[in-house]
N, C-alpha and C positions, 0 to 999 in steps of 0.2 A: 182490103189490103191495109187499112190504115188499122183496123181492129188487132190487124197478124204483127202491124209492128210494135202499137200500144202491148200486147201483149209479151211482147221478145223483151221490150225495153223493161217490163216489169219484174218480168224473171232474172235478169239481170242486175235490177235492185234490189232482188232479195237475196240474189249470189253474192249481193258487196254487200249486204246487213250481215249476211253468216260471214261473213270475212273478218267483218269489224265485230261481230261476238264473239269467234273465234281465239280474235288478238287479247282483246280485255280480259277474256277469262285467261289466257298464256301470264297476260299480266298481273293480274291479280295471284294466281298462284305460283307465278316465279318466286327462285329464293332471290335475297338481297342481292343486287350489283355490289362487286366490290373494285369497278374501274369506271368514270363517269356517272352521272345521274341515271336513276330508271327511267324517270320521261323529260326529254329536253322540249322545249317550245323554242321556234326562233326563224326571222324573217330570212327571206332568199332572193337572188335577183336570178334569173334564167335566159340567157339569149336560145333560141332557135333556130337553127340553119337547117332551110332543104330547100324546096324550090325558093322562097323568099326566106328574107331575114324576119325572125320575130322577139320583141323584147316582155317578157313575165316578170313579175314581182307578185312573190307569194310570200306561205306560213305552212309551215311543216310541222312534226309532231313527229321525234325519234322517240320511241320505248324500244329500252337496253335488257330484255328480262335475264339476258345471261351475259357473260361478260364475254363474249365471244362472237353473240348473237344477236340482232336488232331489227327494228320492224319500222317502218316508214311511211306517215300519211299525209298526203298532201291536204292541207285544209282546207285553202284557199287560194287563188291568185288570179292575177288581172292579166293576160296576155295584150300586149299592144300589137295590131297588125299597122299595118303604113296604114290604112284607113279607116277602121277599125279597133276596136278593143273585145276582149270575152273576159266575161266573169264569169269562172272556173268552167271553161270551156274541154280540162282535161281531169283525173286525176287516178290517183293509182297507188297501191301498196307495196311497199318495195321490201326485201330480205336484203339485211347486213350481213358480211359475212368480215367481220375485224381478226387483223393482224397484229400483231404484237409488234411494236416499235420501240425507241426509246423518249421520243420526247414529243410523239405525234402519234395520231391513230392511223392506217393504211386500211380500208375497205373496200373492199365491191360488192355492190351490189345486184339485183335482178331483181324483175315484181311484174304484175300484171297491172292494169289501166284501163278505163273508158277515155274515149275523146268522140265528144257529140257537138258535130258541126251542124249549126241552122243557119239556113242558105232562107229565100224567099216560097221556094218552093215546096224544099222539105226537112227537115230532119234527119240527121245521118249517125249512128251511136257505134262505134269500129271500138275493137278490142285491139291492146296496144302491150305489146311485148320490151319493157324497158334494161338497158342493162347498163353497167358502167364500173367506175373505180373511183375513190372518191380520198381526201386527205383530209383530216382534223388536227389542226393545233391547238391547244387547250392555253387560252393568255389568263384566265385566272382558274379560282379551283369548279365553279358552277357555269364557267362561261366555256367556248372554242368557237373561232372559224373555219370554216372549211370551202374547199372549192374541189369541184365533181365533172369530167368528163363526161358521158352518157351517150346512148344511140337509144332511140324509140324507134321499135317498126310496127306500124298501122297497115290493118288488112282495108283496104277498100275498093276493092274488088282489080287492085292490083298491089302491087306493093309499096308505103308510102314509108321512109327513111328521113329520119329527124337527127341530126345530132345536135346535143346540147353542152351549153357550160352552164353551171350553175355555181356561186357562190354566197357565204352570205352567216351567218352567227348561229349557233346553239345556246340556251339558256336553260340550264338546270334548273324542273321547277320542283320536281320531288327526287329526294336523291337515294 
């Protein structure tokens, strides 16, 4: 049994490696951005509401390859539970899909996710279906804030409902 899960969990990272080749190469042969940076870097803070409350502070990685269009990877982040903490206990790729505004970006999003929870006993890796709408303000020409409503639903072996607020900076680091 533990051979079947080691094995599921592998397959699994090599479905997010072609994930993340998949992106780079989008990236690499994109034409230029000609609204924001192509790849922004920049801290986030994330509360979690579902049965308990939980507090994140992560690092994301937006690539803009089209000006319309963006991709979203969570780096990093520390989830605090009331007794507990996880390091990168979740994470996940997300599709932009930007609207046209005039002094602010309006998006929503959608993406896929792992979240692998280790208990004492065992190991638990659940596939996480994330969605949301998000707002960017742009306060200088390489920077913007933004703040993102969201809902994550996790399969485990009933239905587990997260909604989130996330807010927190973008840093244009190649433009």
């Amino acid at each position: 049994m533990i051979e079947k899960r080691d094995e599921r969990e592998e397959d699994v990272m090599k479905e997010v490696k072609a994930l993340y080749a998949v992106l780079l190469t989008i990236v690499i042969l994109a034409p230029a951005v000609s609204h924001g940076a192509l790849i922004d870097l920049g801290p986030k803070a994330t509360l979690y509401i579902s049965d308990d409350v939980r507090f994140g502070l992560g690092v994301e990685a937006v690539i803009n390859p089209l000006r319309h269009i963006g991709f979203r990877i969570d780096l990093t982040e520390i989830v605090f539970d009331p007794t507990t903490f996880y390091l990168n206990h979740s994470g996940s790729i997300d599709a932009f899909l930007y609207f046209p505004a005039r002094r602010m970006r309006f998006y929503v999003y959608s993406g896929l996710g792992l979240r692998i929870q280790d208990t004492a006993e065992d190991t638990h890796t659940q596939f996480v279906i994330r969605g949301g709408m998000g707002l960017e303000w742009p306060i200088r020409r390489r920077s913007s804030l933004f703040v993102e409503p969201g809902i994550s639903i996790a399969d485990n072996g009933g239905t587990d409902v997260t909604f989130r607020l996330s807010a927190g900076a973008r840093f244009g680091v190649i433009r």
